[in-house]
C-alpha positions in Angstrom: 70.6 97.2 123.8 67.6 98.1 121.7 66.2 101.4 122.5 62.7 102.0 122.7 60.6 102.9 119.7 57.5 104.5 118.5 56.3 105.2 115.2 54.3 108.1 113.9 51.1 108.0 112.1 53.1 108.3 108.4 55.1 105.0 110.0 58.0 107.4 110.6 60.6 106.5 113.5 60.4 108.4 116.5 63.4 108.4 119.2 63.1 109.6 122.4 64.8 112.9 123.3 67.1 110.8 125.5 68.1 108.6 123.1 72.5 108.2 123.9 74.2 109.4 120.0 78.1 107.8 120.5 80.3 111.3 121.4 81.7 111.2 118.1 81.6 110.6 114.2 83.7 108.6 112.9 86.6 109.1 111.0 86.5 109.3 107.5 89.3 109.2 105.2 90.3 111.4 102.0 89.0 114.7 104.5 88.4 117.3 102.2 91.3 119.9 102.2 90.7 123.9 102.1 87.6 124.1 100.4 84.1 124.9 102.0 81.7 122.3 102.1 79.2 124.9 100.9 80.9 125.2 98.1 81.5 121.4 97.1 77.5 120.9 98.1 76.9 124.1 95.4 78.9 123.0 92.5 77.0 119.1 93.4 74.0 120.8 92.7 74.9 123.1 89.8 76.7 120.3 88.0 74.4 117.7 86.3 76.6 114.5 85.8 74.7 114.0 82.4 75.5 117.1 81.1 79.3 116.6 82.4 79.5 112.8 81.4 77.8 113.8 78.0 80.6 116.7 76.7 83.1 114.0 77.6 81.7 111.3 75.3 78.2 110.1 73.8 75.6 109.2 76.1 72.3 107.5 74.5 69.0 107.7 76.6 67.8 104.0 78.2 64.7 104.3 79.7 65.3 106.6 82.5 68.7 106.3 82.1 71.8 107.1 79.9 74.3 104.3 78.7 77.8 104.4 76.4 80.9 102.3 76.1 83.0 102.2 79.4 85.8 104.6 79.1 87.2 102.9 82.2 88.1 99.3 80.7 87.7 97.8 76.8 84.1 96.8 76.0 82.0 96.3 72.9 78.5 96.6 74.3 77.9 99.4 76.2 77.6 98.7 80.4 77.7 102.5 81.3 75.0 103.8 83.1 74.3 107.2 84.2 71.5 108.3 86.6 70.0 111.0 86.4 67.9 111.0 89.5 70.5 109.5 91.8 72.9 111.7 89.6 75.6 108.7 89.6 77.1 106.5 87.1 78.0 102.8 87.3 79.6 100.4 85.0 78.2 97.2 85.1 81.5 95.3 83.0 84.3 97.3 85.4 82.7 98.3 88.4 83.2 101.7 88.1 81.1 104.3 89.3 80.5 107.1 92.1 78.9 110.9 91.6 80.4 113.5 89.2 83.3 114.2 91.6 84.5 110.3 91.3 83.7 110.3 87.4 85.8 113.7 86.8 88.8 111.9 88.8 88.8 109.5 87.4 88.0 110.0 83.9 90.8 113.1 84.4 93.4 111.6 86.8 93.1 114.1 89.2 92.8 114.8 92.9 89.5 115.8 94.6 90.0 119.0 94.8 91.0 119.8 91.5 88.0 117.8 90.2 85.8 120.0 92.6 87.8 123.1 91.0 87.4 121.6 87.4 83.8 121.3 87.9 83.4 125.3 89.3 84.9 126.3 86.9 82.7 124.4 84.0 79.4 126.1 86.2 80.6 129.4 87.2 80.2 128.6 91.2 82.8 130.6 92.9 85.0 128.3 95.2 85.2 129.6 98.8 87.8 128.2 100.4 88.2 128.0 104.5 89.8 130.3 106.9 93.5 129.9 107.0 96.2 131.6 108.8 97.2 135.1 107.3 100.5 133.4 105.3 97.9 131.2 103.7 95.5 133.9 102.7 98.0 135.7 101.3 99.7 133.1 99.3 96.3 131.9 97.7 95.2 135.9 96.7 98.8 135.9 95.1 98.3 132.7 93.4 95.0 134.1 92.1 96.5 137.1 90.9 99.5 135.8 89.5 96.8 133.7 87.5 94.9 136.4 86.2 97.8 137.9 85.2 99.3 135.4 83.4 95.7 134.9 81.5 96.3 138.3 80.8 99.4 137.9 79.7 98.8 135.3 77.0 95.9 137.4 75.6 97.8 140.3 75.5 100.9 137.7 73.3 98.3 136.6 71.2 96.7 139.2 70.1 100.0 140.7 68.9 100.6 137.6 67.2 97.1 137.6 65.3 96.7 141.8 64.6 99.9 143.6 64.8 102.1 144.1 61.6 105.6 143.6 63.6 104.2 140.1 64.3 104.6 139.5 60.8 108.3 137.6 60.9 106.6 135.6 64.0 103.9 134.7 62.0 105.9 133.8 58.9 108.1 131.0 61.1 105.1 129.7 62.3 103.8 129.0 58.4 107.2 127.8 58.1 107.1 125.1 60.9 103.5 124.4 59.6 101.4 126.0 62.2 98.4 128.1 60.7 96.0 130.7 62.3 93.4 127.6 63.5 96.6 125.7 65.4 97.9 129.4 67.0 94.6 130.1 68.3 94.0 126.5 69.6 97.3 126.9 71.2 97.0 130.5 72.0 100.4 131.2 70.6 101.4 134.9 70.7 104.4 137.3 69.6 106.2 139.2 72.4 106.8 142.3 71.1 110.5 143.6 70.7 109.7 146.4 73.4 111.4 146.7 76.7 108.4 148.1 78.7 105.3 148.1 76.4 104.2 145.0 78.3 104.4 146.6 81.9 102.5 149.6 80.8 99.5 146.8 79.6 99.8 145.0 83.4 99.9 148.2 85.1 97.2 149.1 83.1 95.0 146.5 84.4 95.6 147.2 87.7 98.5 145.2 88.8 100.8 146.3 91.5 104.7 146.2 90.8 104.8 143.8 93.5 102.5 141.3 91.8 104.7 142.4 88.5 108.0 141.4 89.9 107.1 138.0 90.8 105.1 137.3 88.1 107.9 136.4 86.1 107.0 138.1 83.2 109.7 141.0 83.7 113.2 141.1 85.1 115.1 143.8 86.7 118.1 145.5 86.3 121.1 144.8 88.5 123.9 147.3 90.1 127.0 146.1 90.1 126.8 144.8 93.5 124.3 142.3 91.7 121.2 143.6 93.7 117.9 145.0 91.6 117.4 148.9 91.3 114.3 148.5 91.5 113.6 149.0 88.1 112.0 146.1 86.0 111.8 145.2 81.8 110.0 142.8 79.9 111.4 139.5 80.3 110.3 138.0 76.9 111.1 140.4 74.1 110.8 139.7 69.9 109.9 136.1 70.6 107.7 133.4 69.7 105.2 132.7 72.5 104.4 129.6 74.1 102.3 129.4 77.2 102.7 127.0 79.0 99.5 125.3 81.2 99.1 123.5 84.3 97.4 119.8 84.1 94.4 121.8 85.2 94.5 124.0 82.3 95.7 127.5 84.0 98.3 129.8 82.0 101.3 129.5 84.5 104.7 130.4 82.4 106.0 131.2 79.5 108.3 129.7 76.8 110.0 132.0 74.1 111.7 131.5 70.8 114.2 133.9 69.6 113.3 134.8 65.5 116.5 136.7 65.1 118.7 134.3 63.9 121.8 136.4 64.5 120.5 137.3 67.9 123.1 137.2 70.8 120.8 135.4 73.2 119.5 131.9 74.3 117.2 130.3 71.7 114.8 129.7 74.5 113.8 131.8 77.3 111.6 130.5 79.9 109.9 131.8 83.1 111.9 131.7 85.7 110.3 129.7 89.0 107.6 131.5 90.2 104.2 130.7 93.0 103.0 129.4 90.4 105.6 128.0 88.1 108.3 125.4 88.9 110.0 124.1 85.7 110.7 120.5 87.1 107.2 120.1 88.0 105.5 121.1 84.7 104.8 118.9 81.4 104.2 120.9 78.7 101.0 120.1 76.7 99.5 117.7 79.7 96.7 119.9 79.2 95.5 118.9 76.0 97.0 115.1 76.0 96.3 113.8 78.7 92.9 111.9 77.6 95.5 110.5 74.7 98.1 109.4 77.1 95.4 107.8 79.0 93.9 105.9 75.9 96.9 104.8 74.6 99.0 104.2 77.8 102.1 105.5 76.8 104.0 108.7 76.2 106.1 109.7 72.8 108.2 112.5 75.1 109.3 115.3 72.1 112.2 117.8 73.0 110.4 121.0 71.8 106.9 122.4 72.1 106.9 123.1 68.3 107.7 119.1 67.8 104.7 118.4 70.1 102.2 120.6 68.8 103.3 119.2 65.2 102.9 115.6 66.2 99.3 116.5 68.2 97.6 118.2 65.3 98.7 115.3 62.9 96.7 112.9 65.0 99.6 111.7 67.2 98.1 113.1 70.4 99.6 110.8 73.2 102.7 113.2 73.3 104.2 115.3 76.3 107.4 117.7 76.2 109.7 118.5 79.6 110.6 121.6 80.1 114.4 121.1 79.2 116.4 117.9 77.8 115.8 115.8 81.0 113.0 114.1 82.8 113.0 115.3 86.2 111.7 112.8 89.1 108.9 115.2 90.0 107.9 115.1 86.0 108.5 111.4 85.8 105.9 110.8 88.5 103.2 113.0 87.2 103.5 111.0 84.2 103.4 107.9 86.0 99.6 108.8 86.6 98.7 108.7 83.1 100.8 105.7 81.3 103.3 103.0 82.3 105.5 103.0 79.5 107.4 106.6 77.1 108.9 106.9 73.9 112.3 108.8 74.0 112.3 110.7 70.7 115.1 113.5 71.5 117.4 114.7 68.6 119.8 111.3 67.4 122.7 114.0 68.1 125.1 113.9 71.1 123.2 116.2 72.9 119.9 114.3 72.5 121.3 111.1 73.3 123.0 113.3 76.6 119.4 113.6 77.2 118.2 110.2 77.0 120.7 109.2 79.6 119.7 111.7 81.9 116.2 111.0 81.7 116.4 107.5 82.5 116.9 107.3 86.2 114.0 109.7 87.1 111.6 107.3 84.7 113.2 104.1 85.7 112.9 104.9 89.4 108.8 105.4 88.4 108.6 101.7 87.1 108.0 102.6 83.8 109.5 100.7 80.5 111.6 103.1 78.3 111.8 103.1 75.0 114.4 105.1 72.2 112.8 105.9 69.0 115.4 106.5 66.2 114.6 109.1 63.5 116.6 109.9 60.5 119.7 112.0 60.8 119.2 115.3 61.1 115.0 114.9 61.1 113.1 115.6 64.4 109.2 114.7 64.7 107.9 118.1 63.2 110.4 118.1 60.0 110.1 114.0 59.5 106.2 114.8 60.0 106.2 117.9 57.5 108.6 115.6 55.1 107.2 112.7 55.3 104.0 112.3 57.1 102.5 111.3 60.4 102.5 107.9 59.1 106.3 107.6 58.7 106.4 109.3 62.5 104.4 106.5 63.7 106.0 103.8 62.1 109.6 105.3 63.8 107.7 105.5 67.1 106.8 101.7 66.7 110.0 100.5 65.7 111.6 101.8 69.0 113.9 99.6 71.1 113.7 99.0 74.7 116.1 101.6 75.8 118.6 99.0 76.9 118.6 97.0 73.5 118.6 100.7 71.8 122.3 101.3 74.2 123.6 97.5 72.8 122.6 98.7 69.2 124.4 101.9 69.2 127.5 100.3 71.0 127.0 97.7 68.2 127.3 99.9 65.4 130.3 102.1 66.9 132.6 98.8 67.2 132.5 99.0 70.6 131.5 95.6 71.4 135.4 94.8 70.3 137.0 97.1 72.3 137.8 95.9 76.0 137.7 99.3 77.4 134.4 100.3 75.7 133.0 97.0 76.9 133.8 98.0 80.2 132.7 101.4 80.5 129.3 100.1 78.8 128.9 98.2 81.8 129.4 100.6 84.4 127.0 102.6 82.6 124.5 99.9 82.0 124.8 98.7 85.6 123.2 100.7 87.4 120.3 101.9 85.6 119.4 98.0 85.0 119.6 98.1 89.5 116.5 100.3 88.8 114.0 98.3 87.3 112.0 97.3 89.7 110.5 93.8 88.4 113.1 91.4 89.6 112.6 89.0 86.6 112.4 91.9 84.0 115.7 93.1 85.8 117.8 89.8 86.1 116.4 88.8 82.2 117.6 92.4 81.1 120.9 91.7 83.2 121.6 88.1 80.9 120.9 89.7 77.5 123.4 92.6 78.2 126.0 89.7 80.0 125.2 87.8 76.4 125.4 90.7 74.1 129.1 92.4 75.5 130.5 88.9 76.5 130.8 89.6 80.6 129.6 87.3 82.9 126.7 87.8 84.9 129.2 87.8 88.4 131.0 90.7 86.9 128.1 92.7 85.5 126.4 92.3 89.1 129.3 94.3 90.8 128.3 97.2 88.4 125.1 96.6 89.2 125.4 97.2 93.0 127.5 100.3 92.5 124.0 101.7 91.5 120.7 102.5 93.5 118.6 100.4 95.3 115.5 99.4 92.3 112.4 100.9 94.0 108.6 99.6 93.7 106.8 101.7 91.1 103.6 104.0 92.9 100.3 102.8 92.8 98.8 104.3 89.6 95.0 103.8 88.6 95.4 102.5 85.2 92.5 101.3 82.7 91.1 98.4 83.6 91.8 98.7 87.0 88.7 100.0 88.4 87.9 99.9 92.1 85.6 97.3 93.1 83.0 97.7 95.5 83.6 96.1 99.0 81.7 92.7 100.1 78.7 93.7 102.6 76.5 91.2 104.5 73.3 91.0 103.1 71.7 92.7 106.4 73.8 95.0 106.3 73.2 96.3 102.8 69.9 96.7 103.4 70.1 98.7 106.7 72.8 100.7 104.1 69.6 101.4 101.7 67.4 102.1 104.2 69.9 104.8 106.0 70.5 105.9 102.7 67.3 107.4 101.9 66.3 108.6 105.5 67.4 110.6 107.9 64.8 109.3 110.3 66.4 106.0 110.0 69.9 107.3 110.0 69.1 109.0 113.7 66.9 105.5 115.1 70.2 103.7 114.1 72.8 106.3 116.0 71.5 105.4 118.8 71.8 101.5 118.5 75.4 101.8 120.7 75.5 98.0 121.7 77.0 96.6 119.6 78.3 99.2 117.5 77.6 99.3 114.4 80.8 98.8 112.6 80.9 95.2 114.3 77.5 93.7 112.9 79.5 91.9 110.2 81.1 92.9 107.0 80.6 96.3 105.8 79.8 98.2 109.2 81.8 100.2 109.4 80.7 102.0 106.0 76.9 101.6 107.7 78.2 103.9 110.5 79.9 106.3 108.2 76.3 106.2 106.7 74.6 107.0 109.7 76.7 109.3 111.2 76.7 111.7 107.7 76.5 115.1 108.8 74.9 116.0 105.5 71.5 115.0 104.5 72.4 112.1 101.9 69.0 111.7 100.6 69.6 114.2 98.6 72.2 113.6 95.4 73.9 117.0 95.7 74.7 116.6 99.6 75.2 112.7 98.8 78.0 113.8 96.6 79.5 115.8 99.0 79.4 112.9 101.7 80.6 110.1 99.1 83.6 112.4 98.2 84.9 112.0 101.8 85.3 108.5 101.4 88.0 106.2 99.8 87.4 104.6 96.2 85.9 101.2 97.3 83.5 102.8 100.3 82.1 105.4 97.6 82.0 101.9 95.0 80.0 99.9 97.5 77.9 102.6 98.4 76.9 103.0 94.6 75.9 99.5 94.5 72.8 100.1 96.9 69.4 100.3 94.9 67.5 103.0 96.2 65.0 103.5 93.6 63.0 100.9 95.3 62.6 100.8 98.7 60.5 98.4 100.4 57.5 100.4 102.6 57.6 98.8 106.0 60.5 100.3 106.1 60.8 101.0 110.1 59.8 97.5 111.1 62.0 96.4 108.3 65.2 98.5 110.3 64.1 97.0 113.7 64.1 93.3 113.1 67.0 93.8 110.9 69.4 95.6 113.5 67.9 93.3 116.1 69.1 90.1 113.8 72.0 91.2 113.3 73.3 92.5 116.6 71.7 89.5 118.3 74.3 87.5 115.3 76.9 89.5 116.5 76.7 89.2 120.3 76.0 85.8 120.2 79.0 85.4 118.1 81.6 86.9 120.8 80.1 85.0 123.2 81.0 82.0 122.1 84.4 83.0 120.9 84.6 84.3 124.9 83.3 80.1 126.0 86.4 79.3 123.8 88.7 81.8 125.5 87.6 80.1 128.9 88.5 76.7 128.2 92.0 77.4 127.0 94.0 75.6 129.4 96.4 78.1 132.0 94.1 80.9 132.4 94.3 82.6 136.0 91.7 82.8 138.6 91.1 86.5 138.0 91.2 85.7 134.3 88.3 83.1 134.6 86.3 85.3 136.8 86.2 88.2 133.9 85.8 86.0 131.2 82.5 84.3 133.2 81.1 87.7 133.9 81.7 88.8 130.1 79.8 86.0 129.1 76.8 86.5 131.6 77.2 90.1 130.1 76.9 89.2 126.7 73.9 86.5 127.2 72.1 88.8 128.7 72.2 91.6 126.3 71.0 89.0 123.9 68.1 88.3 125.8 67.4 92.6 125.6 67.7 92.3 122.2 64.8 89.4 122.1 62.7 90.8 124.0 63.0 94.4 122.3 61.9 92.3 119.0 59.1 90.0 120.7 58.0 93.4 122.5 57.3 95.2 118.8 
């Protein structure tokens, strides 16, 4: 029913203090975890998305607005606009577009609240987050300590690296592997001095506690011959090369060291133990810096070693990611599953890097992702064939590599295996299973006939090894280039009730208390016009906008960056009455006549007939409300 109106001399809605608001807001999804919506409204404001789009890539002023290339989907004339007043962007080609939250997701591949944490950090706006229970406070002022401290950490590493003459044998494999000053500091390399406790005297120093020390990771402590600590801790990392090793976000969170004494009695590599913060499985090393590349090119060259990696990366080959150990974990394989669909295996050609090939596969496999083998010369691995022989000659390896399935059939090839009944058959029972994985049922049953064709089985008997295997599971959703959300259909009507909301809370507060119908069942799009109306923030505003747009899914946040609110018509209130009244008028007359068509249906009970006649008599007359509200204006 339409509620009665009055305008004010500026033309302003004016509701009656009785006016009925429904009980409740709706629901919106994607709800904003942990942090404070103060906080998310105060980086909004702080962080102007031209300045953020613009150290990402060129933008070039049009008119009032900014323009580039798409980075979202492969364009040659530039359909990327940035606004600076409504402080959005929108591609015209893709349909991309949202506030600076949605452009640092997505440019990024990451979550809301890392883009919200990204973007503090960029402005200096500390991050309040809200009140937890006392477990959770404590675990996040660890987290933040451990943090600090491992920034620490890595200073402390590198400048020993860079200024202290017993870094000098560090500093001279470094040279040898090709890495100069520039490529130590852009990786922040450091030196780990050959000192048992010179490090713990620096933490303590800065005023950490030896609780925060002992499960930092950083030291280890000595055990009794019972096998429990003394309480007395060293440095964990001694006389080693020093690899920190990031989160995707960009946070110091572990350490990798490599021996220098040849001769030394002690693993080559030494890496943090799991930590808060670290988890070994869960962490690619150099996601940091690559993942733009990765993105770009979609596809991973996976390297063994960070000094392979960093090699390949500063030669130009940037799409490249390291595990940390010889095997893809599943938690590592989906994390890369955000940024490509298809890696490069380039592990050492010895049996231990083939070991790891094999063990990688499942975890990728399982991800829907192709996997390829690249094959480098005997004896080379990327940084050595790229020192020798160029990044060219690396690339050109990278794109001979073989499906890793063809790669297995080459390799059983050139052992003789294909002639030896036994081989055959244990080439199978390997095969079998991993081929279960693939998750494309024509990719799998063609990949099933060429290795049937290739080792002379029949597809019967290769299908038994088949089964012995897991289930092939459907690949996770992944936003990949070119797949941009679109923006939702919305009635015309609707969309312009949507504007109107939009830029006035007036409006917004008229509309709330429009209960019958509500407004989610005018017609297509209403329910984003009540999560419109029912914003808690003020949304005429682009800062608070972008905190209301964030709480919505991809394709609500899409539409809602198609509405044009730059020019908004001025009878604006008469505009919002005739409007609702044409469209809720539409909509009741609608189920009325779907209720007429309920009545005829033949076997309806008495008491059945009765309610459907009184709905009706219901409906018709809220229709004739609604005409006479309109007539009545």
């Amino acid at each position: 029913m339409c509620r009665p109106v009055s305008f004010s001399p500026e033309g302003k809605l004016q509701v009656p203090v009785d006016s009925p608001f429904p009980s409740r807001r709706p629901r919106h999804s994607g709800a904003v975890p942990r942090i404070a919506e103060e906080s998310i409204q105060r980086v909004a404001e702080t962080c102007d998305i031209v300045e953020v789009i613009g150290s990402y890539f060129p933008l070039k002023r049009a008119g009032t607005s900014y323009r580039a290339i798409c980075p979202f989907h492969k364009e040659k004339s530039p359909s990327f606009h940035v606004n600076p007043q409504r402080q959005t962007f929108h591609c015209f080609g893709c349909g991309a577009g949202g506030n600076v939250f949605r452009f640092v997701m997505d440019y990024e591949h990451i979550d809301f609240p890392s883009a919200v944490r990204r973007l503090a950090q960029r402005a200096g706006v500390p991050i309040v987050e809200e009140a937890g229970g006392p477990e959770d406070d404590r675990r996040a002022d660890l987290r933040k300590r451990l943090l600090a401290m491992h920034a620490d950490a890595a200073g402390w590493f590198h400048h020993h690296l860079l200024k202290t003459p017993s870094a000098q044998v560090a500093r001279d494999y470094l040279k040898s592997r090709g890495i100069n000053g520039e490529i130590a500091k852009s990786w922040q390399l450091g030196f780990a001095p050959d000192s048992w406790d010179a490090l713990i005297y620096f933490l303590k120093e800065k005023r950490y506690s030896v609780e925060e020390i002992a499960q930092s990771g950083l030291v280890s402590s000595r055990e009794d011959e019972n096998g429990e600590g003394d309480g007395h801790f060293y440095a964990r990392f001694r006389g080693r090369v020093m690899f920190p090793i990031y989160s995707d976000y960009g946070e110091v969170i572990g350490f990798s060291g490599r021996v220098l004494d040849a001769e030394a009695k002690t693993a080559k590599y030494v890496n943090s133990p799991e930590t808060p913060l670290f988890i070994k499985g869960k962490v690619l090393y150099g996601l940091h810096k690559t993942k733009r590349a990765l993105i770009e090119a979609g596809s991973a060259i996976v390297c063994e070693g960070q000094i392979d990696l960093i090699s390949a990366y500063e030669n130009g080959v940037q799409n490249v990611i390291a595990p940390q150990g010889t095997a893809f974990t599943p938690d590592q394989a989906r994390l890369l599953r955000r940024f490509v669909e298809s890696v490069t295996l380039c592990f050492d050609s010895d049996r231990a890097g083939q070991e790891a090939v094999t063990r990688s596969l499942p975890a990728l496999l399982d991800c829907g992702m192709d996997v390829r083998v690249a094959r480098l010369p005997s004896g080379e691995d990327p940084d050595s064939m790229i020192r020798k022989q160029g990044a060219e000659a690396f690339q050109s390896a990278i794109g001979g590599a073989l499906n890793y399935f063809d790669h297995a059939l080459e390799r059983m090839a050139e052992s003789g295996a294909m002639l030896d009944p036994a081989k055959i058959t244990a080439a199978a029972r390997k095969l079998g299973p991993f081929v279960a994985m693939i998750s494309d049922a024509v990719l799998r049953e063609s990949t099933a006939r060429k290795i049937c064709s290739r080792i002379g089985i029949t597809e019967a008997a290769f299908s038994s090894h088949m089964k012995s295997g897991p289930a092939p599971q459907a690949a996770p959703e992944t936003p990949s280039e070119g797949a941009a959300v679109r923006p939702r259909e919305m009635a015309e009507g609707i969309r312009m009730l949507a504007r109107l909301a939009m830029a006035s809370p007036d409006i917004r507060t008229w509309l709330k208390g429009q209960t019958t119908p509500p407004l989610r069942e005018l017609g297509e799009g209403g329910d984003i016009l009540e999560k419109i109306v029912f914003a808690s923030q003020d949304i005429e505003n682009p800062a608070s906008r972008a905190v209301f747009t964030a709480q919505l899914d991809a394709s609500e946040e899409a539409t809602i960056n198609t509405l044009d609110l730059d020019r908004l018509p001025e009878n604006t209130a008469e505009l919002v009455r005739s409007g609702w009244v044409g469209l809720a008028s539409h909509s009741l007359v609608a189920k009325r006549e779907a209720t007429k068509i309920r009545l005829r249906e033949a076997g309806l009970g008495l008491e059945e007939q009765i309610r459907l006649q009184g709905l009706i008599a219901e409906l018709s007359k809220q229709i004739l409300d609604l005409q006479s509200c309109l007539s009545d204006g």
